[in-house]
TORMAR-757987 format. One record per atom (N, C-alpha, C): z negated, y negated, x; residue in one letter; atom name; residue number from 1. Coordinates in nm, 4 decimals. Layout:
+----------+----------+----------+----+----+-----+
!       up !    north !     east ! aa ! at !   i !
+----------+----------+----------+----+----+-----+
!        Z !        Y !        X !  A ! CA ! NUM !
...
+----------+----------+----------+----+----+-----+
// end
This chain:
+----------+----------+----------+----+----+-----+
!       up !    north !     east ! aa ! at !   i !
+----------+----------+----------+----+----+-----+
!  14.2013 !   3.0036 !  19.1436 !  X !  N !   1 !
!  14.0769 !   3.0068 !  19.0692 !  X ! CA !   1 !
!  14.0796 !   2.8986 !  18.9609 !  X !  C !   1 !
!  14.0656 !   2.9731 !  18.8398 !  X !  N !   2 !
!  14.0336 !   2.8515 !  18.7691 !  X ! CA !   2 !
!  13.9333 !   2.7980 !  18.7518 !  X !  C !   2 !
!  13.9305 !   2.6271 !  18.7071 !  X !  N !   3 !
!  13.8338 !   2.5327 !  18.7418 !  X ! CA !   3 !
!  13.7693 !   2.5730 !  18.5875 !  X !  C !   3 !
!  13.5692 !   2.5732 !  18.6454 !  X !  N !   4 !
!  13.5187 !   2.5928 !  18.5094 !  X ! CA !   4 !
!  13.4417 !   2.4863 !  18.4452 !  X !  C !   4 !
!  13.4495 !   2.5741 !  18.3137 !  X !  N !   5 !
!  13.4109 !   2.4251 !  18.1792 !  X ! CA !   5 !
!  13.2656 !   2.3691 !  18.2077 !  X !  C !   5 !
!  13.2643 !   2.2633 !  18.1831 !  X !  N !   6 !
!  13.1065 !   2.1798 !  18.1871 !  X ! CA !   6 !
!  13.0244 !   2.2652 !  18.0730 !  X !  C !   6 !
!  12.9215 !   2.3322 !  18.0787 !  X !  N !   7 !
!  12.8615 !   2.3885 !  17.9786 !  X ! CA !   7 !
!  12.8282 !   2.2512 !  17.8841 !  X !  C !   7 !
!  12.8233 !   2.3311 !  17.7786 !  X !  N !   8 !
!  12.7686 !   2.2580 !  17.6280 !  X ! CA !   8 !
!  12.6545 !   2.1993 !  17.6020 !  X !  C !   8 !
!  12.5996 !   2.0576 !  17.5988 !  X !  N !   9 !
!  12.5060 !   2.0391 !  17.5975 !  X ! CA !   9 !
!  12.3982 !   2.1070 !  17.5223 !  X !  C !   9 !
!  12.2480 !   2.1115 !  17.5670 !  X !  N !  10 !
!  12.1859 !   2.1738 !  17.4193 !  X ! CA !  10 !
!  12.1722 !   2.1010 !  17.3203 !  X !  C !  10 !
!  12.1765 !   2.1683 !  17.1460 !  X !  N !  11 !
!  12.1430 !   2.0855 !  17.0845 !  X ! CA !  11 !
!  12.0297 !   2.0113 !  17.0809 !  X !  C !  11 !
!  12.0077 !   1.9087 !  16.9935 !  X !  N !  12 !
!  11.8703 !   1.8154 !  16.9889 !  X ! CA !  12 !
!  11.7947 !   1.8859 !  16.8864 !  X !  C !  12 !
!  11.6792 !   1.9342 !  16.9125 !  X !  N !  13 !
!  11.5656 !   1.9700 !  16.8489 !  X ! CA !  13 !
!  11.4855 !   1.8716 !  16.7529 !  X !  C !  13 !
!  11.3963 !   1.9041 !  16.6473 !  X !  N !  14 !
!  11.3515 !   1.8205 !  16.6135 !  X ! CA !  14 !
!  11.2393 !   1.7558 !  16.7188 !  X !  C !  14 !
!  11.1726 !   1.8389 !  16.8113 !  X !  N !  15 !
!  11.0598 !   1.7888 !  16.8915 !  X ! CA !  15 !
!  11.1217 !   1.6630 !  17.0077 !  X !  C !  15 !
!  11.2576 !   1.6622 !  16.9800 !  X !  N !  16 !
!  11.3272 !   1.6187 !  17.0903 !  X ! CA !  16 !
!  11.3196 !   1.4461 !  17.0006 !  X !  C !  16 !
!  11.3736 !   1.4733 !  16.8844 !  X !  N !  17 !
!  11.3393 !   1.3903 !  16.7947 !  X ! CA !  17 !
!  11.2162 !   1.3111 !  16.7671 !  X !  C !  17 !
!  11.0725 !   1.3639 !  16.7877 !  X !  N !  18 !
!  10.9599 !   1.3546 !  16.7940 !  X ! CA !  18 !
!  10.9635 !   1.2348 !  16.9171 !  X !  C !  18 !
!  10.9736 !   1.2943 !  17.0056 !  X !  N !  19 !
!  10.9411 !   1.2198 !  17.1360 !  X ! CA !  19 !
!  11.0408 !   1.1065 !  17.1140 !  X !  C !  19 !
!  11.1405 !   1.0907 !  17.1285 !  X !  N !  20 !
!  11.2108 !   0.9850 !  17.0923 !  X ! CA !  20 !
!  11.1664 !   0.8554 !  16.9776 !  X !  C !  20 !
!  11.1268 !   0.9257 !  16.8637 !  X !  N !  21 !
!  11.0514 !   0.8355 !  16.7572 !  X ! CA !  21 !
!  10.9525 !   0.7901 !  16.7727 !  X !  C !  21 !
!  10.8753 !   0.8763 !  16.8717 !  X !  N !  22 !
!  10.7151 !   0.8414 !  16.8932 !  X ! CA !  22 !
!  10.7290 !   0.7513 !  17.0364 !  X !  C !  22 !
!  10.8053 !   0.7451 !  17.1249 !  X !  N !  23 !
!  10.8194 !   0.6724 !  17.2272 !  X ! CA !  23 !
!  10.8478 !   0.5035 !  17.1586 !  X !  C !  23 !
!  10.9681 !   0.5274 !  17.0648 !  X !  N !  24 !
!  11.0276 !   0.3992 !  17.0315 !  X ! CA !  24 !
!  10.9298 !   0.2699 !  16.9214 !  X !  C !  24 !
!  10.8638 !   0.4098 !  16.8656 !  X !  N !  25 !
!  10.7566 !   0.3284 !  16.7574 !  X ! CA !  25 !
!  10.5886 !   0.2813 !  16.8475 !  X !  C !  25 !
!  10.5731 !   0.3130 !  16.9877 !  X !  N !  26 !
!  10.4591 !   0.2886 !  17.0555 !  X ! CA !  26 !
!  10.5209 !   0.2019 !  17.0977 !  X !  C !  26 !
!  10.6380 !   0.1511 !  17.1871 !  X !  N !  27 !
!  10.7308 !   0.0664 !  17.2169 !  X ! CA !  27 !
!  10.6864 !  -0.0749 !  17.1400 !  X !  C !  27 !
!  10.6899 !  -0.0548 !  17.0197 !  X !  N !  28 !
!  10.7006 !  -0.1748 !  16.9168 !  X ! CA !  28 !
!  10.5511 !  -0.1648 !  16.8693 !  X !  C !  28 !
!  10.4788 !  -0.1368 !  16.8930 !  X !  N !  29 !
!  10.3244 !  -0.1605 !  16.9006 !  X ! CA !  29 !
!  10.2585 !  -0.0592 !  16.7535 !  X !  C !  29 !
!  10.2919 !   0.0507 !  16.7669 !  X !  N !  30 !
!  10.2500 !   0.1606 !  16.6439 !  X ! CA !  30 !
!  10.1722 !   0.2427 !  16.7442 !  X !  C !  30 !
!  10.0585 !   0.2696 !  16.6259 !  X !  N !  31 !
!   9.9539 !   0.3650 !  16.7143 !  X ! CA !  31 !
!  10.0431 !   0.4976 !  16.6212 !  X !  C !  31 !
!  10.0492 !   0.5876 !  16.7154 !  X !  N !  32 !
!  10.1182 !   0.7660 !  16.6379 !  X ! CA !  32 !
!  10.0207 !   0.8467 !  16.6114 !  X !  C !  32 !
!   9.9976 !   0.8806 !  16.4932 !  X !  N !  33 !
!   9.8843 !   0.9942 !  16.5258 !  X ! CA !  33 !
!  10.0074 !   1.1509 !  16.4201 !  X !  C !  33 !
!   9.9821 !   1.2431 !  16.5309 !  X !  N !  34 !
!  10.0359 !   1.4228 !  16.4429 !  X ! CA !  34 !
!   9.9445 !   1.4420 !  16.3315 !  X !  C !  34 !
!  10.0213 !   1.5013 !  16.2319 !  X !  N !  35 !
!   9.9259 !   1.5738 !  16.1125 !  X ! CA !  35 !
!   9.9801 !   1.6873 !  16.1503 !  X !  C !  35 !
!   9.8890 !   1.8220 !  16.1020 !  X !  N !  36 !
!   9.9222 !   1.9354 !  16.1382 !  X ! CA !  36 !
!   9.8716 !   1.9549 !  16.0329 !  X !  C !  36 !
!   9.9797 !   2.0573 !  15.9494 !  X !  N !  37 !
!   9.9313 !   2.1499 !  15.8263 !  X ! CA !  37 !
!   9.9289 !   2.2871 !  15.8770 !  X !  C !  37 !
!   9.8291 !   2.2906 !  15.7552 !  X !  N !  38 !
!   9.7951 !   2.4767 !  15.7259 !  X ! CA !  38 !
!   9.6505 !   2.4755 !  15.7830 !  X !  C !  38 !
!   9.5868 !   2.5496 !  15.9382 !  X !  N !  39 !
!   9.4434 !   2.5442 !  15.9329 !  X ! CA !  39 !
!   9.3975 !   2.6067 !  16.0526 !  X !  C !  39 !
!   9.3228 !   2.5712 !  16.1163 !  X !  N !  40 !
!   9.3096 !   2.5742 !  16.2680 !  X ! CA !  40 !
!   9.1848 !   2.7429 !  16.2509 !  X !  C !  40 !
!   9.1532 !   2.7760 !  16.3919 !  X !  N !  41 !
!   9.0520 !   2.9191 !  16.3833 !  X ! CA !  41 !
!   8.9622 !   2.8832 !  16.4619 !  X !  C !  41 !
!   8.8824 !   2.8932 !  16.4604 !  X !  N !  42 !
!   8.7425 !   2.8642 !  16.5665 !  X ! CA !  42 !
!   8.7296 !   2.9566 !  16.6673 !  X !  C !  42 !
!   8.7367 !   2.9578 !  16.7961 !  X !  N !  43 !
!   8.6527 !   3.1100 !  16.8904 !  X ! CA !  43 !
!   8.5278 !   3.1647 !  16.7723 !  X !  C !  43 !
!   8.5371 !   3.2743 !  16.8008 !  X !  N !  44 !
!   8.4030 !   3.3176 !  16.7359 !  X ! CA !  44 !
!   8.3400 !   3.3173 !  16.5908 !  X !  C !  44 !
!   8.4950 !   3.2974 !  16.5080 !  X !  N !  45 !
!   8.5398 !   3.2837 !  16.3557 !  X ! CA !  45 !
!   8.5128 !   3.1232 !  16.3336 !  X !  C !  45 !
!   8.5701 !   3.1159 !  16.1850 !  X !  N !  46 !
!   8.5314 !   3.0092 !  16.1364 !  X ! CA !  46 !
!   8.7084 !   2.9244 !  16.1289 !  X !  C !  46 !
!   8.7080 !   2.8629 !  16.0344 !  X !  N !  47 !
!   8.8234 !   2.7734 !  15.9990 !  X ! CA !  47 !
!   8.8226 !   2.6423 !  15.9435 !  X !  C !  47 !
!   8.9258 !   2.5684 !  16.0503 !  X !  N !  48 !
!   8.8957 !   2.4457 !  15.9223 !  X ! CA !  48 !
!   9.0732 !   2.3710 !  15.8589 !  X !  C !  48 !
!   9.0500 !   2.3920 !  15.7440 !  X !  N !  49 !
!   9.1798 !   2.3511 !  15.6934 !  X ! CA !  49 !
!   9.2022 !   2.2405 !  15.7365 !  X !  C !  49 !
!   9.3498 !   2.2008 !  15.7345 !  X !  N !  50 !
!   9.4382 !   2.1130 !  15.8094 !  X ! CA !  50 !
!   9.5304 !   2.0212 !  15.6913 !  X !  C !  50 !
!   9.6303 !   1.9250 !  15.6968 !  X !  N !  51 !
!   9.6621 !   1.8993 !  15.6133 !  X ! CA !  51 !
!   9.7672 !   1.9988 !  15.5250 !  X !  C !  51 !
!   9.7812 !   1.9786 !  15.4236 !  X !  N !  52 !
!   9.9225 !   2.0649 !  15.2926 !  X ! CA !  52 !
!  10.0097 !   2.0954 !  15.3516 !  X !  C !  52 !
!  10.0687 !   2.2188 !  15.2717 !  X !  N !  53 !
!  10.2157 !   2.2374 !  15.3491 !  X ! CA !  53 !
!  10.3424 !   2.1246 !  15.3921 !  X !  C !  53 !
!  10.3268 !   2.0432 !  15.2868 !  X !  N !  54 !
!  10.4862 !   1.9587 !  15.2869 !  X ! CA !  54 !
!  10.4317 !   1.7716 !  15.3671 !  X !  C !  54 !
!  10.3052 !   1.8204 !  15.4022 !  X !  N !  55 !
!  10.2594 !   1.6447 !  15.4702 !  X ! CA !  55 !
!  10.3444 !   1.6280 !  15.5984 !  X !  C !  55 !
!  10.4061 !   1.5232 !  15.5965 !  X !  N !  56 !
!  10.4921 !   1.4583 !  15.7053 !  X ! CA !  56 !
!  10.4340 !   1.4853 !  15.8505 !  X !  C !  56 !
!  10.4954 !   1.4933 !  15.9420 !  X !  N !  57 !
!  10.4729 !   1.5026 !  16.0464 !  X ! CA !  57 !
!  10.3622 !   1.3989 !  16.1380 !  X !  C !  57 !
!  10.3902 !   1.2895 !  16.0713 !  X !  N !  58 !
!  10.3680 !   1.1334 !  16.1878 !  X ! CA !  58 !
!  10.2847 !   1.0571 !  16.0472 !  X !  C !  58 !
!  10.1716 !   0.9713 !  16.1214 !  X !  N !  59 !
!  10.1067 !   0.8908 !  16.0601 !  X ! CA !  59 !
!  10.1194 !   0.7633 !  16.1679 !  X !  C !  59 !
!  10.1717 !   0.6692 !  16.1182 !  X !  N !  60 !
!  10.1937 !   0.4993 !  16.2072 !  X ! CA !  60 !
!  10.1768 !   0.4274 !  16.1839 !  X !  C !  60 !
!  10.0273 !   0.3639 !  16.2556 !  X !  N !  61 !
!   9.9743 !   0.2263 !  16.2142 !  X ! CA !  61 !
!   9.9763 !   0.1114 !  16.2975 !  X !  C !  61 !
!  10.0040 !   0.0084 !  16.2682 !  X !  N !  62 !
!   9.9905 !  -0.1201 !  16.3752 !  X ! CA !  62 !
!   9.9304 !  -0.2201 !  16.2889 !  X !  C !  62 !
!   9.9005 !  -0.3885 !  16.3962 !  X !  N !  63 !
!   9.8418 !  -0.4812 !  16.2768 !  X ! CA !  63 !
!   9.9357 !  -0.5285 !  16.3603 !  X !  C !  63 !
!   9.9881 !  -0.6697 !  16.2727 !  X !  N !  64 !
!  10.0727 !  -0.7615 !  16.3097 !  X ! CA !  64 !
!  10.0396 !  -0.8762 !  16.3790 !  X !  C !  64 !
!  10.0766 !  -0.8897 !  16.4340 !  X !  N !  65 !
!  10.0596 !  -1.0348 !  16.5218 !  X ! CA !  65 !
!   9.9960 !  -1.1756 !  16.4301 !  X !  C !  65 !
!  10.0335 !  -1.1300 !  16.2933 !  X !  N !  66 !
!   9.9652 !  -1.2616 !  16.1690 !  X ! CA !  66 !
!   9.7998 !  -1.1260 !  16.1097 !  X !  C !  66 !
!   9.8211 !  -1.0396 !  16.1648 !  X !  N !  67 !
!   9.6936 !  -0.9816 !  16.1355 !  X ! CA !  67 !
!   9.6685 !  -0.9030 !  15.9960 !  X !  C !  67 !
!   9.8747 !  -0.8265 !  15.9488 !  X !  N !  68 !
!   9.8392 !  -0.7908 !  15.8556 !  X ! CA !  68 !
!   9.8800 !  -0.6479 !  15.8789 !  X !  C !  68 !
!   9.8081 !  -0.5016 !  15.8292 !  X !  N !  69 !
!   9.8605 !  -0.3945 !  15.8505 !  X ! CA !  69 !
!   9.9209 !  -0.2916 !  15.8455 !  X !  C !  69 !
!   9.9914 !  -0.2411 !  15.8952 !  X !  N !  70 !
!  10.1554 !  -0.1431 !  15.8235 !  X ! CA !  70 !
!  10.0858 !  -0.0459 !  15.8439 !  X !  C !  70 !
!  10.1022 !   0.0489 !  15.7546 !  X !  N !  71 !
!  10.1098 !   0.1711 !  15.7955 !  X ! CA !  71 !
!  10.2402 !   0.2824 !  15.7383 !  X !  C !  71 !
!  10.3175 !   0.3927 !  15.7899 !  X !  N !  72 !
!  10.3970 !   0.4629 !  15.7033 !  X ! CA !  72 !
!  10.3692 !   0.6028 !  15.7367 !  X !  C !  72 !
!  10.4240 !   0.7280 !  15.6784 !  X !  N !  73 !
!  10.4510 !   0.8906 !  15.7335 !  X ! CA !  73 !
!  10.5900 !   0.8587 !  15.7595 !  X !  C !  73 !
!  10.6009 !   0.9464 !  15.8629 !  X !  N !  74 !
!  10.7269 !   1.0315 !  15.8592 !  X ! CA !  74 !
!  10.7611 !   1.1487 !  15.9483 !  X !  C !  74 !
!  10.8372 !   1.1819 !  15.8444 !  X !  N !  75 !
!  10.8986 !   1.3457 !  15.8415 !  X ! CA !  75 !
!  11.0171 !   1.3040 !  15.9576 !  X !  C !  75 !
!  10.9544 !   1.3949 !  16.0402 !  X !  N !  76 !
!  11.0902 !   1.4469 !  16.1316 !  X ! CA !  76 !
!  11.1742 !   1.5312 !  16.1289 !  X !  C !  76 !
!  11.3222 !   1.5510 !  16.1609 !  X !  N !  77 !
!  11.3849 !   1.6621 !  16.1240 !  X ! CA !  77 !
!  11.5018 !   1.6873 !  16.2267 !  X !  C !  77 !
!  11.5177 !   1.7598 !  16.2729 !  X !  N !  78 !
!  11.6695 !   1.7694 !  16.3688 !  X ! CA !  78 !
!  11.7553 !   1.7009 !  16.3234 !  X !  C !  78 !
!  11.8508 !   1.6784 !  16.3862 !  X !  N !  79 !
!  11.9566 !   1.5882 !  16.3919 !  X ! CA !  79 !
!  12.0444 !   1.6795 !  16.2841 !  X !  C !  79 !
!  12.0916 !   1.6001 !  16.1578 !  X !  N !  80 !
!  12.1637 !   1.6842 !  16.0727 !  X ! CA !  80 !
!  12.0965 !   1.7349 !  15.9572 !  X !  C !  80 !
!  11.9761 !   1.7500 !  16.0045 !  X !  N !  81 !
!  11.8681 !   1.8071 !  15.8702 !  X ! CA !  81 !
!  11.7654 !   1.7302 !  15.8168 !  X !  C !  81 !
!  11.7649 !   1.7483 !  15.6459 !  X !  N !  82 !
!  11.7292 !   1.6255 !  15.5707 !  X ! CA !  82 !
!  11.5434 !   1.7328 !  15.4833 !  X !  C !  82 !
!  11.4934 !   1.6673 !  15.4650 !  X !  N !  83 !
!  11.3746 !   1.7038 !  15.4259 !  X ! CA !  83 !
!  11.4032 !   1.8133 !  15.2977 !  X !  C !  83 !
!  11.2841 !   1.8947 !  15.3141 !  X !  N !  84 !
!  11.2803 !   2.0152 !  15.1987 !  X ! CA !  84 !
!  11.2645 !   1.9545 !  15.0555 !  X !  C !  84 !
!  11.2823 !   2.0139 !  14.9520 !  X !  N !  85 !
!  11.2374 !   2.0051 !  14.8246 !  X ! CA !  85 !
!  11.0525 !   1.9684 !  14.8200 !  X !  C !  85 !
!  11.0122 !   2.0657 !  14.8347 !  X !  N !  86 !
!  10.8083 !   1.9806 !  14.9045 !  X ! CA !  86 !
!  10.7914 !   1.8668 !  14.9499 !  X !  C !  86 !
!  10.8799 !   1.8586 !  15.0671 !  X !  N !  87 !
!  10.8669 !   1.7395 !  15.1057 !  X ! CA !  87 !
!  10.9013 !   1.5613 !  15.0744 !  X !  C !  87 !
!  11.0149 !   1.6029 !  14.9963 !  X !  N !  88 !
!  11.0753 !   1.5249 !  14.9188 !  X ! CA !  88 !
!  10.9921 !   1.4730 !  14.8134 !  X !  C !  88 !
!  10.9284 !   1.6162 !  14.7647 !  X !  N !  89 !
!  10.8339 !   1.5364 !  14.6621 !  X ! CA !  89 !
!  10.6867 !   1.4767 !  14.6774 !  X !  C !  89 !
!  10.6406 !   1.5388 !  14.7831 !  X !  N !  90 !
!  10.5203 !   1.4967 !  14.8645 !  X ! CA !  90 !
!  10.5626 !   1.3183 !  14.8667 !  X !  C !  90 !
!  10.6934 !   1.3201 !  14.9624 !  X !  N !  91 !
!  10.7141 !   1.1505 !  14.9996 !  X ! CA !  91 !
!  10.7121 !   1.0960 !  14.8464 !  X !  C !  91 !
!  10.7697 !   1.1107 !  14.7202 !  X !  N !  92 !
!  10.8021 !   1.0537 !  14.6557 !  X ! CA !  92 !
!  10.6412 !   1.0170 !  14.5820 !  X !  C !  92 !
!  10.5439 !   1.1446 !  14.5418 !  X !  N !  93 !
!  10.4396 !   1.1036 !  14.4843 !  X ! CA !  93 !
!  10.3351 !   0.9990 !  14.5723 !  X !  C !  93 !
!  10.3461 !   0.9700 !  14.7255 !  X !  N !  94 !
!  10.3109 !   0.9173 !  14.8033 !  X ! CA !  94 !
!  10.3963 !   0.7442 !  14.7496 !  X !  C !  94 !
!  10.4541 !   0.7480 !  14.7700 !  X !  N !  95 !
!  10.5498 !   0.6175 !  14.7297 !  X ! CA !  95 !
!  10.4849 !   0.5669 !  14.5793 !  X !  C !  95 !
!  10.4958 !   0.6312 !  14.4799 !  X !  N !  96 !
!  10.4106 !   0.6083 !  14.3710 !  X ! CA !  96 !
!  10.2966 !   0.5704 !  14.3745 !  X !  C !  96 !
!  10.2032 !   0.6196 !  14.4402 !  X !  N !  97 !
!  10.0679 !   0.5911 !  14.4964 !  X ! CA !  97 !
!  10.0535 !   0.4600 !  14.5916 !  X !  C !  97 !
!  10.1846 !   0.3571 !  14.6167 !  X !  N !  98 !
!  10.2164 !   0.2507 !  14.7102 !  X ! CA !  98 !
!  10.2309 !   0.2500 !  14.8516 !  X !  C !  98 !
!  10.2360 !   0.4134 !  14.8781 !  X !  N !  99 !
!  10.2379 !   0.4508 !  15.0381 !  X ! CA !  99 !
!  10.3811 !   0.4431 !  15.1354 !  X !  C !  99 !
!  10.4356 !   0.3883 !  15.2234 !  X !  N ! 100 !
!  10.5261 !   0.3937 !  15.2950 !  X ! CA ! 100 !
!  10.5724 !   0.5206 !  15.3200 !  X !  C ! 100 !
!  10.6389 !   0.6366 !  15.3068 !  X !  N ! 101 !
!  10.7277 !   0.6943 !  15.3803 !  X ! CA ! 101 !
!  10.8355 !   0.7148 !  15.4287 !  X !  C ! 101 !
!  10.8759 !   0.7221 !  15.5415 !  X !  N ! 102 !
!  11.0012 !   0.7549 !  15.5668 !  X ! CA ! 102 !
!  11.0317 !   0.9295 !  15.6452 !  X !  C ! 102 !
!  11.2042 !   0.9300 !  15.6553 !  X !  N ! 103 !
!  11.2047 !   1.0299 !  15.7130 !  X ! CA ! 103 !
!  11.3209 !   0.9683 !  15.8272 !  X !  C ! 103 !
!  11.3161 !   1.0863 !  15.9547 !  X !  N ! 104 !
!  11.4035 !   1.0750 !  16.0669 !  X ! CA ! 104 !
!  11.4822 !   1.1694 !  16.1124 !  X !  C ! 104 !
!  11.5695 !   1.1950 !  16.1588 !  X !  N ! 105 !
!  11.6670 !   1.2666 !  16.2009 !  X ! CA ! 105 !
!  11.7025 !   1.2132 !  16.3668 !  X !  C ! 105 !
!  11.6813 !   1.1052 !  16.3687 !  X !  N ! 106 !
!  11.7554 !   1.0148 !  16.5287 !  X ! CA ! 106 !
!  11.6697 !   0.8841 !  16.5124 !  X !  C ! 106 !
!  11.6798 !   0.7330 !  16.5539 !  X !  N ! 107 !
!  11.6373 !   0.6185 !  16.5745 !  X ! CA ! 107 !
!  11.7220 !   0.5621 !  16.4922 !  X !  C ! 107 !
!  11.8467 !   0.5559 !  16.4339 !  X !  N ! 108 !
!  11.8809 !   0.4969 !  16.3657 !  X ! CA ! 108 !
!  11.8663 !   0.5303 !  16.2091 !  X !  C ! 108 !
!  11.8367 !   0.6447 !  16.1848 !  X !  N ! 109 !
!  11.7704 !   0.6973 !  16.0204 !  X ! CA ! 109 !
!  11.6863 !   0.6546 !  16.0742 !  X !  C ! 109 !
!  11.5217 !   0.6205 !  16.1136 !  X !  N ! 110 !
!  11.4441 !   0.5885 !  16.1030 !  X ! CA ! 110 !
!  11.4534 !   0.4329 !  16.0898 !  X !  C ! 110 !
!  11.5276 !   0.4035 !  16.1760 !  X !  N ! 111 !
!  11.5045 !   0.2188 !  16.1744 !  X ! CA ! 111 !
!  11.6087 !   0.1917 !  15.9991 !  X !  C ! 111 !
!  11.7159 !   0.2929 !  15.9448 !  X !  N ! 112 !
!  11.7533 !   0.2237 !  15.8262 !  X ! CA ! 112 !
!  11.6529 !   0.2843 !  15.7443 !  X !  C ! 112 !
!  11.5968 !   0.3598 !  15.7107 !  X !  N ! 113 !
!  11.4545 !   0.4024 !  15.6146 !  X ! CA ! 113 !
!  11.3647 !   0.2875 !  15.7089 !  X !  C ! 113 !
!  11.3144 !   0.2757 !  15.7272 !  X !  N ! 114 !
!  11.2026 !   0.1281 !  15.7423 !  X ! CA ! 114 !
!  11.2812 !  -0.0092 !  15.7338 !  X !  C ! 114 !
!  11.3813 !   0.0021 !  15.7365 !  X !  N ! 115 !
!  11.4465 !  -0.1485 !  15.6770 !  X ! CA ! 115 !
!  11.4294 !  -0.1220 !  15.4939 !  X !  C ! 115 !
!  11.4964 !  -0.0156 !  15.4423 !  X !  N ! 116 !
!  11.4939 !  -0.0108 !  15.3190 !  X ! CA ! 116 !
!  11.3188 !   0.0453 !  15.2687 !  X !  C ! 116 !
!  11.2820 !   0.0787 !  15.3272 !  X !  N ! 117 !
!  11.1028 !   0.0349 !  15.2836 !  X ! CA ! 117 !
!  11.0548 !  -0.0645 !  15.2855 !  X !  C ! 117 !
!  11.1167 !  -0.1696 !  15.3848 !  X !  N ! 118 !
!  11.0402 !  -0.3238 !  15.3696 !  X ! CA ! 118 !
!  10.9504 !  -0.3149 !  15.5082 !  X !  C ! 118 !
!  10.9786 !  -0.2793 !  15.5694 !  X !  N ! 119 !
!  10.8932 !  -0.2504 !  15.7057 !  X ! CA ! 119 !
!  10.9720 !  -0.3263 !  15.8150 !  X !  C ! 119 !
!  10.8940 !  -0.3904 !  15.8999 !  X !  N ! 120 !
!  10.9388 !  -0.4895 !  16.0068 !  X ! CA ! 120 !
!  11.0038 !  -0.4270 !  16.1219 !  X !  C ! 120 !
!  11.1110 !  -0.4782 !  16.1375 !  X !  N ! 121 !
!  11.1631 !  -0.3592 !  16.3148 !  X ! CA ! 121 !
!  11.1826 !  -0.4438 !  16.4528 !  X !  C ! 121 !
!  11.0401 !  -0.5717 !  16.4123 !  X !  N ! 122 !
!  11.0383 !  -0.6484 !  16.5169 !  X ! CA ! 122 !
!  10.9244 !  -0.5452 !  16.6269 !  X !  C ! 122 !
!  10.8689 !  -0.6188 !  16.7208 !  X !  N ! 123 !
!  10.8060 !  -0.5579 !  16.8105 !  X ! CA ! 123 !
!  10.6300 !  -0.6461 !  16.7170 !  X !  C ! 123 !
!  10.5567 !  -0.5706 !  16.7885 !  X !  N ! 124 !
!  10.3815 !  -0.5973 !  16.7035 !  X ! CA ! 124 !
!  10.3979 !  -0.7556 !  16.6961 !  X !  C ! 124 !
!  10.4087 !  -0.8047 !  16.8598 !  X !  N ! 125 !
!  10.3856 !  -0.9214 !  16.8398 !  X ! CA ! 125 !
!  10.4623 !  -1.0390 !  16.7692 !  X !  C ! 125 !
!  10.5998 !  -1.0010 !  16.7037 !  X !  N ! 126 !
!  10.6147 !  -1.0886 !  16.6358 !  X ! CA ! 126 !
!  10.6761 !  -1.0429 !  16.4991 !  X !  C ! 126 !
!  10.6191 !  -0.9317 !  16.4819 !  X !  N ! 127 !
!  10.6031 !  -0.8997 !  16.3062 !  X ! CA ! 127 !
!  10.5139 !  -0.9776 !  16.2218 !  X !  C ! 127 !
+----------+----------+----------+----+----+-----+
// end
């Protein structure tokens, strides 16, 4: 009999991604809040729009231990995959406007996009 192969791990999802980013950034003292685009339905009709198509996934705020406050978006994306054309430009007119965004793929694109934003990758209390 031959001996059989270890199946293939599954790939990493972006939600897999999610939880990972959102675990590591509560970790270090960030409140997470989801944006959800497009537009929710009421029982019994009725709608209420939600955010734009290309708005980042994640909104993350903390205050610092000196009492000053970060906030950034970011776009999550599977491992391997880099933000759409929308989105790209969503982050960029956001950045113009003086807003933090970043995007993620894993913990280490996120922690080098918040180093190159200027964003602290200490823990709350001693940012």
């Amino acid at each position: 009999m031959k001996p059989r192969k270890a199946p293939k791990p599954a790939p990493m999802l972006e939600r897999h991604v999610k939880t990972l980013v959102t675990n590591w950034l509560r970790l270090y003292g960030w409140r997470v809040h989801r944006l959800q685009a497009g537009q929710a339905e009421w029982p019994g009709g009725g709608r209420t729009k939600l955010e734009g198509k290309d708005t980042p996934d994640l909104l993350a705020v903390r205050v610092t231990a000196s009492g000053r406050t970060e906030a950034m978006y970011v776009e999550l994306k599977a491992p391997g995959k880099k933000p759409r054309l929308g989105q790209t430009a969503w982050a960029e007119h956001a950045r113009l406007e003086g807003l933090t965004v970043v995007w993620a793929d894993g913990l280490d694109r996120l922690q080098s996009q918040m180093v190159l934003s200027g964003v602290s990758l200490l823990p709350r209390n001693q940012a």
